[in-house]
N, C-alpha and C positions, 0 to 999 in steps of 0.2 A: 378624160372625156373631152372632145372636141367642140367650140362652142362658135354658134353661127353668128352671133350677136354681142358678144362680146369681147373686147379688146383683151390681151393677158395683161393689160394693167390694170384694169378694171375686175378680172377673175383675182388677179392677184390681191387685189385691194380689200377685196370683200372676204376672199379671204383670212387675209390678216386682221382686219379689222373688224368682222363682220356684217359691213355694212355699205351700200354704194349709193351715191349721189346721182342720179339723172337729171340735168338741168331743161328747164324748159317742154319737158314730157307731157303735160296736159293738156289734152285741145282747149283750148280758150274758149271754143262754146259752150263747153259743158260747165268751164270756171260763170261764163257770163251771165247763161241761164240759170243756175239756180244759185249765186249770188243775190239777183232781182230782189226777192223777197226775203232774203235774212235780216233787215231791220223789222220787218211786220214782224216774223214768226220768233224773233227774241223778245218785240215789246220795245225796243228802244229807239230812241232816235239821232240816228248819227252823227250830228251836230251838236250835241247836248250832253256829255259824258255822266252828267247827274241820274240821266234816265236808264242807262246801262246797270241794271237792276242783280243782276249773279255774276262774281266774278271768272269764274269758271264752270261751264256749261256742255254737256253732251246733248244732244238734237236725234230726234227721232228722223225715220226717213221718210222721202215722200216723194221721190224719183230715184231711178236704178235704171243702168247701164250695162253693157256687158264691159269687164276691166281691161280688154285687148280694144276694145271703140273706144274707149275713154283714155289712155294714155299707149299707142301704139307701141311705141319706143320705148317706154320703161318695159312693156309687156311681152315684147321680146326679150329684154336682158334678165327678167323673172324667169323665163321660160328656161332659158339659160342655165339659167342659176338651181331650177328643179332640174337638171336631166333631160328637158323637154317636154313640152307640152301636154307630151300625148301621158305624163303622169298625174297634172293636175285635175283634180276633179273638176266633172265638167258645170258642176251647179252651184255647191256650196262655196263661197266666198266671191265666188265668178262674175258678183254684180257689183258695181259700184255706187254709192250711191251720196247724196247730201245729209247723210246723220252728221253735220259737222261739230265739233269739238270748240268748242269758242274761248279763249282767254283773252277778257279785257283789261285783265290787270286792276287797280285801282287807284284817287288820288293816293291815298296812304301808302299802298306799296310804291309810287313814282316818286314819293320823298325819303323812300327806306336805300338801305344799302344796298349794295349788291349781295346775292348769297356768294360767301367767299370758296366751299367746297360743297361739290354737291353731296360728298358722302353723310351731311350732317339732313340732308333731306329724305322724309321717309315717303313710303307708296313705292320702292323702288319694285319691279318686278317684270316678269314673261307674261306674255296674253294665252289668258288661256281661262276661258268663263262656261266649258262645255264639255271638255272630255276629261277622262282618266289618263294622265298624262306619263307616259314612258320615255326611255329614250330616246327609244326608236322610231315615237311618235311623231307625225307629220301633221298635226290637224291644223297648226299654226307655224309651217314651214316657214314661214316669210310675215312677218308684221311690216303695214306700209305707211308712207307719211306722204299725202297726196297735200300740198301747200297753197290752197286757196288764198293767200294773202304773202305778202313779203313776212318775213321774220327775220328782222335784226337784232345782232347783240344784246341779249339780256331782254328781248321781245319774246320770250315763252317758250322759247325751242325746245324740242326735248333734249335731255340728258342721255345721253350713251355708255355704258360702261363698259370699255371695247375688253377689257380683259379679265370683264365678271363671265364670260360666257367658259373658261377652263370650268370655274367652280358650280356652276348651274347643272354644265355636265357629268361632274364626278358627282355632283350629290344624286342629279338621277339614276348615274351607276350602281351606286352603291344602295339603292331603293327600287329596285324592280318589283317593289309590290306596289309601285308607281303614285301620284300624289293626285288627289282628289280637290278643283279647285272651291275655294271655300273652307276649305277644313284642314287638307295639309298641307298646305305651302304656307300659308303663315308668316312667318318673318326672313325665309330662307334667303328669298336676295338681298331684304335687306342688312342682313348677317353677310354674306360673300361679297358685298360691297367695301362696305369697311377694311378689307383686305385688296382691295386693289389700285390703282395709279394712273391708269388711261384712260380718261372720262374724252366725251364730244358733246360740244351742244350744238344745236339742227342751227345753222345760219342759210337764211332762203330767201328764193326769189316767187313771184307768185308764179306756180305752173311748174316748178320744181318738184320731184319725187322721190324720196327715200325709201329704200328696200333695206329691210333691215330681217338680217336671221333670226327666226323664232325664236330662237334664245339667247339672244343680245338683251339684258337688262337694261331698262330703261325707265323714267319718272318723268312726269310732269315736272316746269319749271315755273319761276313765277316771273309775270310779267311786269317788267319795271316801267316801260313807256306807253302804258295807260292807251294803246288803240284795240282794235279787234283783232287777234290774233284766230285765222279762220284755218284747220288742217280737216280730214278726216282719217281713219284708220283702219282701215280694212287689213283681210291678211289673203293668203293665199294658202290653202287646204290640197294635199295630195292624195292622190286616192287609194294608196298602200303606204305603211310603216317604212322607213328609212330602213335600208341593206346596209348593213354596219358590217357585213363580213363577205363582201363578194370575191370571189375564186379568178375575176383579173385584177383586181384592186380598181375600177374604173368607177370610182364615186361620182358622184354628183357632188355639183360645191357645198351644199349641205351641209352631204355626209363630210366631207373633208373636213369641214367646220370642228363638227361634233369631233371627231377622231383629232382634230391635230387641239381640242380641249382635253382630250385622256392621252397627249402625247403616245397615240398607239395606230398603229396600222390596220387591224382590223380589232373586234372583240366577238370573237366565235361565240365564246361561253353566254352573254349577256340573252338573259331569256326573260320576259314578262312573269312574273308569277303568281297574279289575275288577271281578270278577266279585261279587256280591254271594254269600255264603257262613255257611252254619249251621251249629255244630257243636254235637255232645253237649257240656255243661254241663260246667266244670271242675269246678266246686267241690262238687260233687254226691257225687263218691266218696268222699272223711271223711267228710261226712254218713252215705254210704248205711252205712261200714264202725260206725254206732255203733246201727244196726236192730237187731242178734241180744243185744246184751247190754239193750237197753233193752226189748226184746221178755222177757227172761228173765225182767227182775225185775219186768215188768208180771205176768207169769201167775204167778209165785212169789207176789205180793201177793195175787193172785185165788183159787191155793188153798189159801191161810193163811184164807181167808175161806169154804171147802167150797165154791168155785166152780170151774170147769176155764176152760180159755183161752179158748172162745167166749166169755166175758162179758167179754175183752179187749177192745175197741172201737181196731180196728188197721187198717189197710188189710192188712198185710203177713199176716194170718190170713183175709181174706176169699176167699182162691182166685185163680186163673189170670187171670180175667176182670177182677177188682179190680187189680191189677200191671201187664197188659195197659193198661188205662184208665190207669193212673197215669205210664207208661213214657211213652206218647203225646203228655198234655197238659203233661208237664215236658222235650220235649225228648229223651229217655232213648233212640229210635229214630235218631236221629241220629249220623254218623260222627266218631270221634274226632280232635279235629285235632293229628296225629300230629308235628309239631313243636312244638309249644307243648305238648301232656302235658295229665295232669288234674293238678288241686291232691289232695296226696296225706293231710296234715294240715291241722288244726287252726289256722289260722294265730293271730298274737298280739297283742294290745292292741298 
């Protein structure tokens, strides 16, 4: 497959490793505008490391974007990297937004060691908080790492497992009755970890952006030098299942991925055998429960300044139709999958 936007070292890269660097990819205005208010809506104050209250933090959202206005250039080599454009879905994940991810580290970890291998760290895993996960599944083609802040050496990066992504994909082979997240996935990456040798952790610039394959395993790290460590993570959603057996072999880098993880050329035989299934978003509800206080002390700031809450820049203040739109393209109209539960906290380093 021929690609408009990307270099064959760059195809090559991603896919050997599963994963490509874009430096400098973020418009800066969108970095500068909703930066503004991330000390109000954590509660801290930047000067003062004592008042930095959680040391790692997930942010609800409160502005959205489309992701080809917000990082041009990466959003061509994503496109790329699906087959082109015209397979990503046009709505679901297609917004970008400021639910940022925050690691400030703490005094106590900035006196601790370094972690010496990350395979002794647990939370390793694939994103994946909404569908019935197959193969062939594309719902999380692309996991991203949008770099709101510089990250240095042992500043939080994330962890890479460039050569757990073989074992992720023979286990979903070998399970096409496909894994439910919440219930079966379970400890499986971080079992297929332990068996591997090429780890990466994220070293950034602020406006940098990582594309990383859906099923590149990856964890949280811990932050040793004690600042605001600011990403967010979006992914990128296609709007048919991965062709794992096409009649010219002309994959998309994806698919290449997945197939050069089952050291195979195509796999005819590989069939789903249920039902392929969507549900409302686990992890969605800590998030959404942290709207009403971050919403407070945005408009408390505003009429400390003789403004009123319109001059919040919210989604959650623009009315019926903004909420409606927001509900839609995150999934939010979808049924709960009432065995598995939503994620109800915060979870932890």
């Amino acid at each position: 497959m021929p690609y408009k936007f990307l270099t064959s070292q760059e195809a090559d890269h991603f896919l050997t490793h599963g994963w490509l660097k874009v430096p400098n990819a973020i418009m800066l205005e969108y970095i500068d505008a909703w930066m503004v208010d991330f000390w109000v809506r954590t509660g801290g104050d930047e000067h003062d490391q004592t008042t930095w209250k959680d040391e790692y933090q997930h942010l609800p959202h409160h502005r959205q974007v489309r992701h080809d206005q917000f990082c041009p250039e990466a959003w061509e080599k994503i496109s790329d990297i699906c087959g082109g454009e015209e397979r990503i879905h046009p709505e679901r994940e297609r917004w970008i937004g400021d639910n940022f991810i925050v690691n400030f580290g703490s005094e106590a970890r900035s006196k601790s060691q370094f972690e010496t291998s990350p395979k002794e760290k647990k939370g390793w895993h694939v994103d994946n908080d909404w569908y019935r996960q197959f193969l062939d599944s594309s719902g999380t083609a692309l996991t991203i790492i949008h770099c709101f802040t510089d990250i240095p050496a042992h500043g939080g990066g994330t962890w890479l497992c460039e050569d757990g992504i073989a074992g992720i994909v023979q286990h979903l082979y070998d399970h096409p009755e496909g894994l439910d997240p919440g219930l079966t996935t379970g400890d499986m990456c971080n079992d297929i970890v332990q068996s591997c040798e090429e780890f990466t952790s994220v070293v950034a610039k602020k406006g940098d952006v990582f594309i990383l394959h859906g099923l590149l395993p990856h964890v949280a790290s811990f932050n040793y030098l004690h600042y605001a460590r600011v990403v967010t993570n979006p992914h990128v959603t296609l709007k048919e299942p991965y062709n794992l057996n096409r009649p010219d072999g002309d994959y998309s880098l994806l698919e290449q991925v997945i197939l050069r993880g089952l050291d195979r050329q195509s796999v005819p035989e590989y069939e789903p055998t249920r039902d392929r299934m969507y549900w409302y978003p686990r992890n969605w509800t800590f998030k959404e429960a942290k709207i009403r206080d971050e919403l407070d002390a945005m408009i408390a700031v505003a009429k400390a300044k003789g403004l009123d809450e319109k001059a919040v820049d919210s989604i959650w203040l623009k009315g019926e139709q903004a909420r409606k739109d927001f509900d839609e393209r995150n999934g939010l109209l979808l049924p709960v999958h009432e065995e598995a539960g939503l994620q109800l906290s915060q979870h932890k380093l």
